[in-house]
C-alpha positions, 0 to 999 in steps of 0.5 A: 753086433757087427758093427760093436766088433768093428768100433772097438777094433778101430778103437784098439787100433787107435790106441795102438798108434797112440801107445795105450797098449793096454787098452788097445789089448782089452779093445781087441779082445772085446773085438774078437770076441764080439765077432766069435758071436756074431759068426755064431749067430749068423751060422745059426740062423742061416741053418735054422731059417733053412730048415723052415718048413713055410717059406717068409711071407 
């Protein structure tokens, strides 16, 4: 998912340079909003791998 996120941020820069403004506006949204759920995920299972009883094998 992280790399989604940083493929569409480099595709919204790219557009940017080459004035498509408003694909490189939709490529940023896409970008944020990837990486919001890759964070959100991450902190989940970082708190709910920690709070295993058995440790992984």
């Amino acid at each position: 998912m992280l790399g989604w996120a940083l493929t569409f941020l480099l595709l919204a820069l790219v557009a940017g340079m080459l004035d498509f403004f408003a694909l490189a506006g939709v490529a940023a949204m896409i970008a944020k909003v990837l990486l919001l759920v890759f964070l959100v995920l991450l902190v989940i299972s970082f708190f709910g791998g920690r709070f295993r009883r058995t440790p992984p094998l």
